[in-house]
C-alpha positions as CSV (number, residue, x, y, z in Angstrom):
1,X,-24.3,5.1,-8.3
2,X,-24.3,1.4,-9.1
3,X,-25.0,-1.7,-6.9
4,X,-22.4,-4.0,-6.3
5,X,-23.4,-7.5,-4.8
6,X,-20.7,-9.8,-3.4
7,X,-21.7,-12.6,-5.9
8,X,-19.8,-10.5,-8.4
9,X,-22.8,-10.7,-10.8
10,X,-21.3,-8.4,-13.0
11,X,-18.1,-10.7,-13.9
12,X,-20.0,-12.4,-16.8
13,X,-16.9,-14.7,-17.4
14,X,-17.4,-16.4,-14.4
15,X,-19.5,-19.2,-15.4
16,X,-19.9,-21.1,-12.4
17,X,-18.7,-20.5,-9.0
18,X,-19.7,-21.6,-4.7
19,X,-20.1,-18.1,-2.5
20,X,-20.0,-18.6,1.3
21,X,-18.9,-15.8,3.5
22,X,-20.6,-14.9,7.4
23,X,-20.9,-11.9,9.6
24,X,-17.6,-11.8,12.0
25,X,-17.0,-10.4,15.4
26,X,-13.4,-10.6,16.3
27,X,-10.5,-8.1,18.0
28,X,-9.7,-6.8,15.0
29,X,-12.5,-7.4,12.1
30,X,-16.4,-6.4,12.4
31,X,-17.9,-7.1,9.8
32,X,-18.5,-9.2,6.9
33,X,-16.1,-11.7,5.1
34,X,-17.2,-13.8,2.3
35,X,-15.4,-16.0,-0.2
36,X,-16.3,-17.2,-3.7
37,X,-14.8,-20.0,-5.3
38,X,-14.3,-20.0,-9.1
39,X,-15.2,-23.0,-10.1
40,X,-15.4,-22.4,-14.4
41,X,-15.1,-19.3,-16.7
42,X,-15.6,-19.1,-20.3
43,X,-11.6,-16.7,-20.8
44,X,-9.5,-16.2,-18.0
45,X,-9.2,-12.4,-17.3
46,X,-5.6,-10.3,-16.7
47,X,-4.5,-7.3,-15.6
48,X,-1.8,-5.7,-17.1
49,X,0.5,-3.3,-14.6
50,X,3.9,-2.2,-15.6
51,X,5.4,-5.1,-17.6
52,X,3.8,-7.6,-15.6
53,X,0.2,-9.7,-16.4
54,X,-1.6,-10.6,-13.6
55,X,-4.5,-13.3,-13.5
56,X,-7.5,-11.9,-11.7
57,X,-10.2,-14.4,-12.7
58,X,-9.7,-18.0,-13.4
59,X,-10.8,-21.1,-12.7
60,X,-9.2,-22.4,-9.6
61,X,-9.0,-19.0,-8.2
62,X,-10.9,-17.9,-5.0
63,X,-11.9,-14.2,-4.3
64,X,-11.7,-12.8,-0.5
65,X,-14.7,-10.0,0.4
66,X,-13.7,-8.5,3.3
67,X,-16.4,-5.5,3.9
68,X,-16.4,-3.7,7.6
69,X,-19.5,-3.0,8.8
70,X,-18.8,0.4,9.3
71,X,-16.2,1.8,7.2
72,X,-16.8,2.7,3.6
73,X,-14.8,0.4,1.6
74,X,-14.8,-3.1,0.3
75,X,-11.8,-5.4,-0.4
76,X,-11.6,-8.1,-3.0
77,X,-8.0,-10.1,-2.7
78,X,-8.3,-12.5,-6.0
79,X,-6.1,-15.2,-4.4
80,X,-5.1,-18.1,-7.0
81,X,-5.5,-21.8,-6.4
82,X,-2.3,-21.6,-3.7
83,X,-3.8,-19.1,-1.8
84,X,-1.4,-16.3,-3.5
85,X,-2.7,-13.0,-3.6
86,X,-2.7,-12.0,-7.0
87,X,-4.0,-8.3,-6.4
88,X,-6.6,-6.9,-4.0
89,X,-9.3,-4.2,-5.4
90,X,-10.7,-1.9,-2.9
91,X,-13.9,-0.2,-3.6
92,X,-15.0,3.4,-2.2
93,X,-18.4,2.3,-1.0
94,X,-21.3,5.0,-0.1
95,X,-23.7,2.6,2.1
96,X,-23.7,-1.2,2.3
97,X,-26.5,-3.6,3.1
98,X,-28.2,-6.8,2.5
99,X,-30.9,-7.9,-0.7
100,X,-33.8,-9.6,-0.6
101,X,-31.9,-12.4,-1.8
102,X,-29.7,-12.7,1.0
103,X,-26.7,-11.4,-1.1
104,X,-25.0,-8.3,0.5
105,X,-24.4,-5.3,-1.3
106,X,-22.5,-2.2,-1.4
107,X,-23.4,1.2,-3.5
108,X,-19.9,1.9,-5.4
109,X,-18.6,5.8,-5.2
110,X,-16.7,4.6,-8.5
111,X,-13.1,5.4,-6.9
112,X,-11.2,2.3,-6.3
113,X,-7.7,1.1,-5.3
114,X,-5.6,-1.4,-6.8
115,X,-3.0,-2.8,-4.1
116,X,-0.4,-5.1,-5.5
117,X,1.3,-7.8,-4.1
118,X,5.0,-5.6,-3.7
119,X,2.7,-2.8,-2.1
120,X,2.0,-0.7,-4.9
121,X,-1.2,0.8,-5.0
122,X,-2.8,2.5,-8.0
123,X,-6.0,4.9,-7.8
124,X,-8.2,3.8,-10.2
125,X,-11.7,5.5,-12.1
126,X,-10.6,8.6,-10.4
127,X,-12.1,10.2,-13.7
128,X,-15.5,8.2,-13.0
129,X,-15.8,9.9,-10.0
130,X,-15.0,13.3,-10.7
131,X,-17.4,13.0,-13.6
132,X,-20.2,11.4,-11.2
133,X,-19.9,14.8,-9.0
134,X,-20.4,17.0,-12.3
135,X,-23.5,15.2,-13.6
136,X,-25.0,15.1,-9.9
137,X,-25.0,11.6,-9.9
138,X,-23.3,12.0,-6.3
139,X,-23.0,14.5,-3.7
140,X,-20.0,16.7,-2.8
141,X,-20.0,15.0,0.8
142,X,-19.9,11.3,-1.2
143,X,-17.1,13.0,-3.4
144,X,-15.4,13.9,-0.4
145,X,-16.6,10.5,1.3
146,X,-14.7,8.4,-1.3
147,X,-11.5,10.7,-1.6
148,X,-11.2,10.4,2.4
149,X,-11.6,7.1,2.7
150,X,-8.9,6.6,-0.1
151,X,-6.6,8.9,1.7
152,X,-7.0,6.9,4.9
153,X,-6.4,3.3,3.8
154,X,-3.3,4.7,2.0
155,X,-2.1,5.6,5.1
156,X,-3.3,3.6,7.6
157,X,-4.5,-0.2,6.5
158,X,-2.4,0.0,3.1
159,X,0.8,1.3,4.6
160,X,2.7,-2.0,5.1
161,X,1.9,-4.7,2.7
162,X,2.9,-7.4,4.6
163,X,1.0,-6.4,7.7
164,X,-2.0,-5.9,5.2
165,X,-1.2,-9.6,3.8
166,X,-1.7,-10.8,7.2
167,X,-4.4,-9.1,7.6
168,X,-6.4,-10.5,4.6
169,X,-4.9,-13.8,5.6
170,X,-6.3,-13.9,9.3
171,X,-9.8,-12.8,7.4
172,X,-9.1,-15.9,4.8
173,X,-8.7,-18.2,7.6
174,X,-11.5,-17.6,9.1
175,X,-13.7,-17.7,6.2
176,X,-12.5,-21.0,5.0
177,X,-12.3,-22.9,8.6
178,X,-16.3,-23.1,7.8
């Protein structure tokens, strides 16, 4: 399993960017919610999905973490400079916790879901996680773990997109009221 941090490290086109983000206690969030701003890339990154492009990275653009303390998922809405939500990518996540560094961190089960704005939602690395269970690089229960968890934001979170919108909004405003 990898490490993912929520400074998105591993996005080597973003050249400079401002993280903030704090833990949250409210009627309907536990949990952390962070926000980085892009502030400079060196190429602009799309998405392609049907016939449409999608801009995912870009200067301007801001990127919502929303990570529940204890729930095994992590969701990134890449929001242009209007506060659109361009797409949201939701990570399976196997633990989560918090670096030396102060940076939190989630270990990725590889299996991720890609919501779009009309309420699509496409499974994505499926294969990488089938092919993590065959080399051993994950356990049956962490298979099962990321399949699950999957199963249950497709039907539960995921299931209306405009009550999920205002959901990732009511997590946006209170990120940015800082």
């Amino acid at each position: 399993m990898k490490r993912s941090r929520l400074s998105y490290d591993e996005w080597k086109c973003i050249t400079a960017k401002a993280l903030s983000g704090r833990q949250v206690h409210t009627d309907f969030f536990t949990g952390y919610i962070g926000l980085m701003d892009i502030q400079q890339v060196s190429e602009a990154q799309t998405w392609k999905f049907h016939d449409e492009t999608f801009v995912v990275c870009d200067q301007g653009m801001k990127w919502l973490s929303i990570l529940p303390q204890d729930d095994f998922y992590c969701i990134t809405a890449m929001m242009n400079s209007d506060n659109d939500i361009a797409v949201w990518y939701i990570d399976m996540i196997a633990s989560q916790g918090l670096g030396t560094d102060g940076i939190l961190y989630f270990e990725d089960l590889y299996l991720d879901l890609v919501v779009y704005p009309n309420g699509e939602i496409m499974v994505d690395d499926l294969d990488e996680l089938e092919e993590a269970l065959r080399q051993s690089d994950i356990t049956q229960a962490q298979f099962d773990l990321a399949m699950n968890t999957a199963d249950a934001l497709k039907s539960g979170l995921l299931k209306d997109i405009n009550l999920f919108r205002q959901y990732t909004m009511k997590c946006y405003e209170i990120v940015s009221a800082e």
